[in-house]
TIDRENMI-897552 format. One line per field, with one value per residue (C-alpha): residue number from 1; x, y, z. Coordinates in steps of 0.25 Angstrom, whole numbers. Layout:
N
n (NUM,...)
px (X,...)
py (Y,...)
pz (Z,...)
END
This chain:
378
n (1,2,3,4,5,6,7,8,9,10,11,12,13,14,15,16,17,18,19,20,21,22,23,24,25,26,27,28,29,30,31,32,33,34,35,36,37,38,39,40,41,42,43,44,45,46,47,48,49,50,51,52,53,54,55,56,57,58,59,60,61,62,63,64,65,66,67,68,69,70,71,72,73,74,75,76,77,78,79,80,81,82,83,84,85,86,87,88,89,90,91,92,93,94,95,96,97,98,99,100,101,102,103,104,105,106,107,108,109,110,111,112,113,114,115,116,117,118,119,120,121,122,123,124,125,126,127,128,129,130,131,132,133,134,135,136,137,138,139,140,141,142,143,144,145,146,147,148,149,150,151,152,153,154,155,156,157,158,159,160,161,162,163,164,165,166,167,168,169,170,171,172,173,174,175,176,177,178,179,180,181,182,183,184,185,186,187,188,189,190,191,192,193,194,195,196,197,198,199,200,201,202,203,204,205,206,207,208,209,210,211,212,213,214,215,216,217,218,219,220,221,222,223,224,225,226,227,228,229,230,231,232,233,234,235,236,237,238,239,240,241,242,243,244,245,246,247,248,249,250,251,252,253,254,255,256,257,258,259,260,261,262,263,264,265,266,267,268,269,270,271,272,273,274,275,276,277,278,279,280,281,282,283,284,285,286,287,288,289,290,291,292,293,294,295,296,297,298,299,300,301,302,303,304,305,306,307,308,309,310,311,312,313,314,315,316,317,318,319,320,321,322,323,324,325,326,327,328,329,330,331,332,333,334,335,336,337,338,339,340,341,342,343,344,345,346,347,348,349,350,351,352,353,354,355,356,357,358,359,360,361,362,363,364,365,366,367,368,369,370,371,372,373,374,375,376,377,378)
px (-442,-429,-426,-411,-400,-384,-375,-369,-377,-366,-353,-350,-342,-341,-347,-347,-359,-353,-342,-335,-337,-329,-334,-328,-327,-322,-318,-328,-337,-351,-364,-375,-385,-400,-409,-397,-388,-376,-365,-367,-354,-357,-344,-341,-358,-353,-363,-357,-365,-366,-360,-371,-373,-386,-388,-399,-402,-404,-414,-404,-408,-409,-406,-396,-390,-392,-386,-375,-372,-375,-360,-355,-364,-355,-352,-347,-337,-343,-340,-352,-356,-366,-374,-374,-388,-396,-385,-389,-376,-373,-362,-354,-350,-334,-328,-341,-334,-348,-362,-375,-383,-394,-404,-403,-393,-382,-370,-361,-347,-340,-327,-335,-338,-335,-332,-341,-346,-360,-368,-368,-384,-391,-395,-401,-411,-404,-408,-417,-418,-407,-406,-414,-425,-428,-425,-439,-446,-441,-446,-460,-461,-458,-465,-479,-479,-487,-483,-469,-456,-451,-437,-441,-444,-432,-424,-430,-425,-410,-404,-395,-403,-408,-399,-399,-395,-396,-402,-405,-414,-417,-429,-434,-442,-449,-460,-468,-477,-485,-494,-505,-517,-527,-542,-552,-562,-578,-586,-602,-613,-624,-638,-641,-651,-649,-660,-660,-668,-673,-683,-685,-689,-680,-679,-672,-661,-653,-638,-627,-615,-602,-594,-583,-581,-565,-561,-547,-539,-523,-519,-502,-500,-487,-483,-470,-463,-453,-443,-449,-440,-434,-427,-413,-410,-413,-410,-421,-436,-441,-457,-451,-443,-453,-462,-453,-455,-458,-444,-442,-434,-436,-425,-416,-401,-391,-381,-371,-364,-363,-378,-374,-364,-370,-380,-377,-381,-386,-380,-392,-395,-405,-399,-405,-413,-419,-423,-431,-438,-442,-446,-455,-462,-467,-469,-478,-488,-491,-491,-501,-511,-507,-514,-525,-529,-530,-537,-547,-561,-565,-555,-542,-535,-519,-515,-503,-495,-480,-471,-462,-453,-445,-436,-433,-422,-418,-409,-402,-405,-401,-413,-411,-418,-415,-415,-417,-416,-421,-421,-433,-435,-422,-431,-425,-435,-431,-435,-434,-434,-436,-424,-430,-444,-443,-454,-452,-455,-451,-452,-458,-457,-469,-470,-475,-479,-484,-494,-498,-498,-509,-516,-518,-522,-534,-539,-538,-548,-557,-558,-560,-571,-577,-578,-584,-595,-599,-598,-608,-617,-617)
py (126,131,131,132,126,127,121,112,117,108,119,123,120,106,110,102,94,97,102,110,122,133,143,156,161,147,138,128,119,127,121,126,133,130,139,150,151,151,142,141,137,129,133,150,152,159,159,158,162,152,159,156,162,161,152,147,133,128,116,109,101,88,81,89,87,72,72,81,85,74,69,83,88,94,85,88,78,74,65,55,42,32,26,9,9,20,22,35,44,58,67,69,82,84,77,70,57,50,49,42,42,52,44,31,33,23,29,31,23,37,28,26,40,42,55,56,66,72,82,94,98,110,115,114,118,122,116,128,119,115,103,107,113,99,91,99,96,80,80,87,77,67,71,71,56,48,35,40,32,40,35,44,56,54,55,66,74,72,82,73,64,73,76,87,81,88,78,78,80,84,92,92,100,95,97,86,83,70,62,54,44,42,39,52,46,54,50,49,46,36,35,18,12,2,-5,-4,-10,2,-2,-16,-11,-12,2,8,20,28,31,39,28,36,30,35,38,35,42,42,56,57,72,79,88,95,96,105,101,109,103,90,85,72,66,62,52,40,39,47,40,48,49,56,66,70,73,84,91,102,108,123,121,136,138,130,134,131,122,128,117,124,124,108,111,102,93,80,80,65,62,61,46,47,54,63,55,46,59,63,49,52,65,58,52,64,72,61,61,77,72,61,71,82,70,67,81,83,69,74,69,60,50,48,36,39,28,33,47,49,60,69,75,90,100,93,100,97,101,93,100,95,99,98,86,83,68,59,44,36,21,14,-1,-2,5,19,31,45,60,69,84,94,103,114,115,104,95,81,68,54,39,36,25,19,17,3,6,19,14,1,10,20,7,2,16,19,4,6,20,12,2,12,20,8,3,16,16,0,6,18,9,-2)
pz (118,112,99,101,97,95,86,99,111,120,116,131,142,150,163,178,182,195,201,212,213,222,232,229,242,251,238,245,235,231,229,221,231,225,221,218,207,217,224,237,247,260,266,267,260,249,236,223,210,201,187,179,163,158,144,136,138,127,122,113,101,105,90,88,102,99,85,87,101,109,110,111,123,134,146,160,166,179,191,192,199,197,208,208,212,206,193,194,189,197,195,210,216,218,231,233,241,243,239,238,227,225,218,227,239,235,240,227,222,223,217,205,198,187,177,166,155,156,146,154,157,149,161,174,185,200,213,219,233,239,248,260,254,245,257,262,251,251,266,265,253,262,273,264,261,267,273,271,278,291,285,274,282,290,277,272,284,279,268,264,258,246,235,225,209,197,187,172,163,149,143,130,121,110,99,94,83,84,75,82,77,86,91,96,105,105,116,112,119,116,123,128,133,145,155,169,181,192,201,197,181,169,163,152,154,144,146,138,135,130,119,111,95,90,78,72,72,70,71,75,89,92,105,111,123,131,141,144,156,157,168,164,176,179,194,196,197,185,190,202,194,187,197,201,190,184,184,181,170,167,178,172,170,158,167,177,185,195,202,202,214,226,219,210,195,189,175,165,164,152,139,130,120,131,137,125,126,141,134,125,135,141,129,123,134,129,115,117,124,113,104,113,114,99,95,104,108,120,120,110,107,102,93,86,88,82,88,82,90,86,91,99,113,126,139,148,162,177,187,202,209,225,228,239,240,251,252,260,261,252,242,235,236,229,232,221,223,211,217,209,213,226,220,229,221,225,230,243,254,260,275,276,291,291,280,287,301,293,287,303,307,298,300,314,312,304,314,325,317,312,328,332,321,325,340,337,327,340)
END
C-alpha cells in the first residue's frame, strides 16, 4: 500500500482512449500486438515499439481526490456510443462505419455517437492473448459442458464472435479498525439418563448431550486491505467477472494509449464513491471473520461491530476481458475471457433434447438390466 501523495496527482497531459495510430514503415493503421510491448502492422508486418516511460503509479488519496480534485481529473475526449438494449457505453475506434455491441449483439446506431469527456485511467493490464488463442479457450470451455447447444459449439468455431474490451475497474486499499459487541458460544457436555427397550426389557442408558454456555465479550480488530478490485461496468454480469479473477495486477502499466489500438474500452458506469461501497461489501466479509476469530470459543454470535475506515487510496485501471455474446431461445448468454490469464466464465444454454435424449437413455438401461435380472431370477 502506498503512502504517496501529490499535491494534484492529475497535472498531466490529456491523452487518447483510442485513436489511430501510423505504421512507420507503410502509414497503414497499427494494432497493439498482445503479449508485447509493440505495434504490430497487418499490411507491410512491420513492428513498432511502443514508446513507453516508466512511472510510479501511484495509490492516490481518495478524500483528497474527492475534496479537491475530483472536478479537476484529467479527461480524454472520446468518440462513444450507447447501445439501446444493454446501455452499455463503449468508446469506437476511428472509421469504424458499423458495429454490434459487445456486451448483447445489438448492432449500434453508429448516427448517434456522441463525443464526450472521460477521466483518463491510472493505468492498465495489456491483452497477453490475442484473439485466437482466447477463441481456444472459449471452445475447450464450450466443448466441456455438458448438455451444451450444437448451436453453441457451432459458434464457437467463429472468431468473429469474441471481442477484446478493455473495461474499468477501481481498487482500493484501505486500513480498518472496527468495534464489535458480541456473544462467545462454549460447548459442554452433560451426562443424561434415557430408557430404552432391547430384547423386550426396558433398560436404562447413559448418553453425552452437548449444550453450549453464551457469555458477552466486545473487543477492537484492524484489518489492512490492499487493492481490492471492483468491477466499474455494469454491462458485465458481475458474479461472471469475478470469477475471472485474480488478475495480475503486479503487471500492470501506468496508462499508454497506445496498447488500446485494435480493442474497444467501456466508459466506467459506477463512479468512485459507489466503488468504495462495492468495496465495502467485500472487505466486511474479512472484517466479520477477523471478529469471529478473536470472540473465539465454540460458537460466536456478532450482535453489533462499527467500522472505521482510514487511509484510505485507489487506481482507476483498465484490465483486458475477451467477450462473446450468444442469443439462444431469444435468451442473452455471455462468455467472459480473462485476456490476461485466459480464465473462461459465463452463461450457458441448455439442450432441452439432449437432456430428455439422456433421461430416455438411462431408463431404457435400467429397464434392460432390470429385464435381465427377472430373466436370470425366472
Amino acid at each position: 500500500m502506498s503512502e504517496q501523495h501529490q499535491a494534484n496527482p492529475f497535472n498531466e497531459a490529456n491523452t487518447g482512449l483510442t485513436g489511430e495510430i501510423a505504421c512507420v514503415s507503410c502509414g497503414a493503421s497499427l494494432k497493439y500486438k498482445p503479449g508485447t510491448d509493440n505495434l504490430n502492422c497487418n499490411y507491410c508486418g512491420a513492428e513498432n515499439e511502443i514508446p513507453h516511460i516508466p512511472q510510479e503509479i501511484l495509490e492516490l488519496d481518495f478524500h483528497e481526490y474527492i475534496a479537491k480534485f475530483e472536478e479537476a481529473a484529467p479527461v480524454t475526449e472520446v468518440k462513444t456510443v450507447q447501445c439501446k438494449n444493454c446501455a452499455a457505453t463503449t468508446t469506437l475506434p476511428p472509421n469504424v462505419t458499423a458495429s454490434d455491441c459487445p456486451f448483447c449483439t445489438t448492432p449500434l446506431i453508429l448516427e448517434q455517437s456522441k463525443t464526450e469527456n472521460v477521466i483518463t485511467p491510472h493505468a492498465l493490464l495489456p491483452f497477453k492473448l490475442n484473439k485466437n488463442e482466447a477463441s481456444e479457450k472459449f471452445r475447450n470451455w464450450i466443448n466441456g459442458l455438458w448438455f451444451a447447444p450444437n448451436n453453441l459449439k457451432k459458434m464457437a468455431l467463429v472468431t468473429d464472435s469474441i471481442k477484446g474490451i478493455y473495461t474499468p475497474y477501481w481498487t482500493y486499499d484501505a486500513n480498518t479498525h472496527s468495534y464489535y459487541v458480541g456473544q462467545r458460544g462454549t460447548h459442554h457436555y452433560r451426562t443424561v439418563s434415557y430408557t430404552a427397550v432391547e430384547n423386550g426389557n426396558t433398560v436404562t442408558k447413559t448418553r453425552q448431550e452437548r449444550y453450549t454456555v453464551w457469555s458477552m465479550v466486545s473487543g477492537n480488530v484492524d484489518n489492512t486491505f490492499d487493492d481490492v478490485l471492483i468491477n466499474a461496468s455494469n454491462s458485465l454480469p458481475r458474479e461472471y467477472a469475478d470469477k475471472i479473477e485474480p488478475w495480475p495486477l503486479h503487471e500492470i502499466k501506468s496508462f499508454t494509449p497506445e496498447f488500446l489500438s485494435g480493442f474497444l474500452a467501456e466508459k466506467y458506469q459506477v463512479d468512485l464513491k459507489n466503488g468504495f461501497e462495492l468495496a465495502k461489501v467485500k472487505m466486511d466479509k474479512v472484517i466479520t471473520s477477523s471478529v469471529r476469530s478473536d470472540i473465539g470459543g465454540d460458537e460466536q454470535r456478532i450482535m453489533e461491530c462499527t467500522t472505521d475506515y482510514r487511509d484510505i487510496t485507489f487506481k482507476h485501471m483498465l484490465l483486458p476481458i475477451y467477450i462473446s455474446a450468444y442469443r439462444y431461445n431469444n435468451k442473452l448468454y455471455r462468455f467472459l475471457v480473462n485476456g490476461s490469464t485466459g480464465k473462461v466464465q459465463g452463461e450457458r444454454p441448455y439442450s432441452t433434447w439432449k437432456i430428455v435424449l439422456t433421461v430416455l437413455a438411462v431408463l431404457i438401461m435400467i429397464g434392460i438390466i432390470v429385464g435381465i435380472f427377472s430373466a436370470v431370477k425366472g
